[in-house]
N, C-alpha and C positions, 0 to 999 in steps of 0.2 A: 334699661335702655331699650327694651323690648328685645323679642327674637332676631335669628343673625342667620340671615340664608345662608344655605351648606348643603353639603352634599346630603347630609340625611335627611336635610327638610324637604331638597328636590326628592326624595324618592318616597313622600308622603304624597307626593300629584296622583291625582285620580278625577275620574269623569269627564276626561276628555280636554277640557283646558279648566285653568284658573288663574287668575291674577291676585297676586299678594301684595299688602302693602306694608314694609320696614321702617322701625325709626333706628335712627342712630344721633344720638343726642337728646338736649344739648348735655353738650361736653364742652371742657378745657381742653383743648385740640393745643399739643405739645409741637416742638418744630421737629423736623423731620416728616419722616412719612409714617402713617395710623394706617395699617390694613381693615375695610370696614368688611368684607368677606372674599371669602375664597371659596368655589367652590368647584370640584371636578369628579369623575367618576361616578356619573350618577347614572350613566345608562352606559351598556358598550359599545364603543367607538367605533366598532366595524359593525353593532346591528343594533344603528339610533332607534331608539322607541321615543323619548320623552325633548323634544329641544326646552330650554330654557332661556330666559332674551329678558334684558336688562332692558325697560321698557318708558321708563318715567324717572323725572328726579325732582327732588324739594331740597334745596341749600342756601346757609346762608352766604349774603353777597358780600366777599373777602379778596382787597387784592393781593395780599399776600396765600392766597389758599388755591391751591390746584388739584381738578382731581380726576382722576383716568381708570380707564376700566378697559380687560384683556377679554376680549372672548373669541375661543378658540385659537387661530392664528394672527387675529387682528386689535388692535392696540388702539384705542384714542386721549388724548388727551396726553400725547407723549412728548410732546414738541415744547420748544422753549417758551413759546407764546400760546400755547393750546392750552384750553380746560380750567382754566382761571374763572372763580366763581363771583367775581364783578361783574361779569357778563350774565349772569344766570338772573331772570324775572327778582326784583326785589318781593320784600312780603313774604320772602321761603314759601313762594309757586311754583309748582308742578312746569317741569318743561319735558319734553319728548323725547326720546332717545331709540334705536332700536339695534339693540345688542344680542343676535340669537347665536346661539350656541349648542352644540350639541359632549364638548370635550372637559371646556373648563370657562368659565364667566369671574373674574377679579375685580374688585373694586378697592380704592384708594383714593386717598386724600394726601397730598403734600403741603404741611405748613413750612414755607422759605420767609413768615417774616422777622426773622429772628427772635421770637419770643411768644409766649403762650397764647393761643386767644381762648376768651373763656364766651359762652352761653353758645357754643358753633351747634351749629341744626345742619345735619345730613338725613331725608326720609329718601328711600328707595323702591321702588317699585317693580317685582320681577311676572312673570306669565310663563308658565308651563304650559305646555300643548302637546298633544298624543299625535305624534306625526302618521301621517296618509301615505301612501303610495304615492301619491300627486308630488307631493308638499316635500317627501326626499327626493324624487327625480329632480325637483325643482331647485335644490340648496347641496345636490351631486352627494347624497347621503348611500350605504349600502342597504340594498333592499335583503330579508330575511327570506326563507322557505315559509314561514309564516303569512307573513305578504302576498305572496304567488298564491297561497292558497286561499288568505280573505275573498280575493277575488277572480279565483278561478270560475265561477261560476258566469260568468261576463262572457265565457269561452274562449278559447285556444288561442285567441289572440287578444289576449284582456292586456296585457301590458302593452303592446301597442298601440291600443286605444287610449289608454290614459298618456302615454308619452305621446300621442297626438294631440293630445288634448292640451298637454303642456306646453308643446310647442308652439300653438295657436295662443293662447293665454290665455283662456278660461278655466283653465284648472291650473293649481290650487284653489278650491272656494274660502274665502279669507273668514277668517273666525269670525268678523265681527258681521259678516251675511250670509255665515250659519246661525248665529244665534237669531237676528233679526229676523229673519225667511221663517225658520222652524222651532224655533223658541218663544221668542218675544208676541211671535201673531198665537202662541197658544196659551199668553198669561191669561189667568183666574183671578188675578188679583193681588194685592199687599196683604201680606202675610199680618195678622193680630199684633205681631211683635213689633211688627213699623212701628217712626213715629218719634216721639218726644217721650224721655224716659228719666226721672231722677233717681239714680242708679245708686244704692248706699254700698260704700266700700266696705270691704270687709278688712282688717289688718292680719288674716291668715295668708298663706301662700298662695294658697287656692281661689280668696277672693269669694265675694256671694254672688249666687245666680243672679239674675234680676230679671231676663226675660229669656225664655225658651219657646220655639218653634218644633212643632211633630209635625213633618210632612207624611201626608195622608199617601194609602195607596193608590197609585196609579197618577201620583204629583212628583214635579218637583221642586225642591225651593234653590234660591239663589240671593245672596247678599250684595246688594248693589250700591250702598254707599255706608260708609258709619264717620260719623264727625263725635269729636270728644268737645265740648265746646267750654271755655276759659282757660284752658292748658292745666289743669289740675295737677297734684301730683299725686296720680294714680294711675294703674296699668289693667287694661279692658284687655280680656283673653275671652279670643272666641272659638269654644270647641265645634269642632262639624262629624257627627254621626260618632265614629269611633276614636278621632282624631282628636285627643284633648291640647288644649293650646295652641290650635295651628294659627292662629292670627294671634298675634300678641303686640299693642297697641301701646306706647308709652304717652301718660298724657302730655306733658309737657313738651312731646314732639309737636303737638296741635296747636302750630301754629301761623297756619297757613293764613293770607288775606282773605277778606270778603268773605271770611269761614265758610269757605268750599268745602265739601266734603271730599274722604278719600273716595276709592272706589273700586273696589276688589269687585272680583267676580268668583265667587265659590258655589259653590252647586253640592246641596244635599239631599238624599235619597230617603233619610230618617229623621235626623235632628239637627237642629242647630240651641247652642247653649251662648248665651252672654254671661260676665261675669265682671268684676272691680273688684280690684285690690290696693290698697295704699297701707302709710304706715298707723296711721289714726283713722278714727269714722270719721267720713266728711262725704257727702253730698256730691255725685259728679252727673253732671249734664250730657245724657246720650241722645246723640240720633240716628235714629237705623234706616233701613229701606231693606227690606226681603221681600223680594216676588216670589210668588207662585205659578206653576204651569202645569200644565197635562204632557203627560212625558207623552210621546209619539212615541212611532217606530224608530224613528231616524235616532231620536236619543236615546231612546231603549240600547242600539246598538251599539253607541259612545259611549254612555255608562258603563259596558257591556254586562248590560242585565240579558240581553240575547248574545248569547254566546256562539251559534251555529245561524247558518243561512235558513235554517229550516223554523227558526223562533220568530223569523217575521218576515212577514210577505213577499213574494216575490223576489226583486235582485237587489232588495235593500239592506243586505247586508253587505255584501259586496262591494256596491257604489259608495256605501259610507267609508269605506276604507279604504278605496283606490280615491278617495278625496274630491267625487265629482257628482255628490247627492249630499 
């Protein structure tokens, strides 16, 4: 059924953000209530480093299926007429949600219609993000001695400039016009691996490569879409740099409308590996998208491939981390 976010997989986050995509399904969804993850303790509560936030969902449309999700001290989908997945985009389509967390994020399904349903599609969608100075003042997080010191260089009165800044509402800069601004204006290009791929499964655990990405120095790559296309029954594991299995794709989750693809964001500094596994050889239809970019300073410093204010120019080390560069 593919991978199951949890506390250990949160603290596999690295490079500043990334977005993962889960399947859970299909399954014979039993009545009662099916926990589809749990997860807490992934960073300490009195000195947030990583938030997590339940971001997207693909489910099948059921009226007897309900399904809610905890994070931190707030609950949706609790109520006697809430989160009923009749209402959710037919087609098992992507719909929006935004659940961030820094404690504990829960997800659940309740089957109340008195008997099994069988072929139910739950895909879920999570994003990890390397919080700022900005970005905790902003969600009343506790700031570290760490903190004070990224950006001590700004002078004496660094934190009251970025809590101006917050207050006004330009800072936090939102992930999606950091990467825009200072990523996206530095692509080079689709990575050799893009593309249309008939990927031959393998029946070990491991599954066979089938297309591999080396980011070059002073690049970096990012996986922007991968669609499995006719719901196969096979499972596509994509290792990043050191991290074997961190995306783990069940096919027969893929089966979204209009064969949209999903759309993770992972960001590699070495490698990326694709791979297929099923129980027989058979043939599975991939499609990828990995960019390429010229890593800057700014992401030098997210990566933290520059570890000290002195590894890149001027106060952009600093600004990257009080969250207002």
């Amino acid at each position: 059924m593919g991978s199951v976010f949890s506390q250990a997989d949160a603290q596999l986050a690295k490079y500043w953000f990334e977005r993962r995509i889960y399947t859970f399904g299909p399954v014979t969804l039993p009545t009662g209530v099916t926990p589809v993850f749990s997860a807490s303790n992934w960073t300490d509560p009195q000195r947030p480093e990583w938030q997590a936030a339940l971001t997207g969902l693909w489910v099948t449309q059921n009226a007897g299926v309900q399904i809610s999700w905890i994070y931190d001290e707030h609950q949706q989908g609790a109520s006697t007429a809430q989160g009923f997945t009749d209402a959710a985009p037919s087609g098992v389509r992507r719909f929006s949600v935004f659940a961030p967390a820094v404690r504990q994020l829960v997800l659940s399904v309740t089957n109340s219609s008195g008997s099994p349903i069988s072929n139910f599609q739950l895909n879920y969608e999570i994003t990890l993000k390397r919080l700022t100075v900005a970005e905790k003042l902003l969600w009343g997080y506790s700031l570290t001695q760490a903190d004070l010191h990224r950006i001590s260089s700004l002078g004496q009165d660094a934190l009251e400039q970025v809590k101006a800044l917050v207050e006004r509402g330009t800072s936090p800069i939102p992930i999606a016009t950091e990467i825009e601004r200072t990523l996206d204006n530095q692509t080079l290009g689709d990575a050799d691996a893009s593309g249309l791929w008939h990927a031959t499964a393998g029946t070990g655990t491991q599954g066979i490569a089938f297309a591999t990405v080396h980011v070059k120095p002073g690049e970096v790559a990012v996986i922007r879409s991968v669609a499995i296309e006719g719901a196969p029954a096979a499972v596509l594991y994509v290792d990043r740099d050191t991290d074997m299995g961190l995306l783990t794709l069940n096919g027969p989750a893929f089966v979204q409308a209009n064969d949209a693809p999903w759309q993770p964001f992972l960001m590699a500094l070495h490698s990326f590996q694709f791979r297929v596994a099923a129980q027989s050889t058979i043939t599975v239809p991939v499609r990828l998208r990995i960019t390429t970019h010229r890593l800057d300073n700014l992401w030098r410093v997210r990566t933290e491939l520059a570890k000290a204010p002195q590894d890149v120019p001027g106060d952009t080390y600093a600004k990257v981390w009080a969250g207002i560069a």
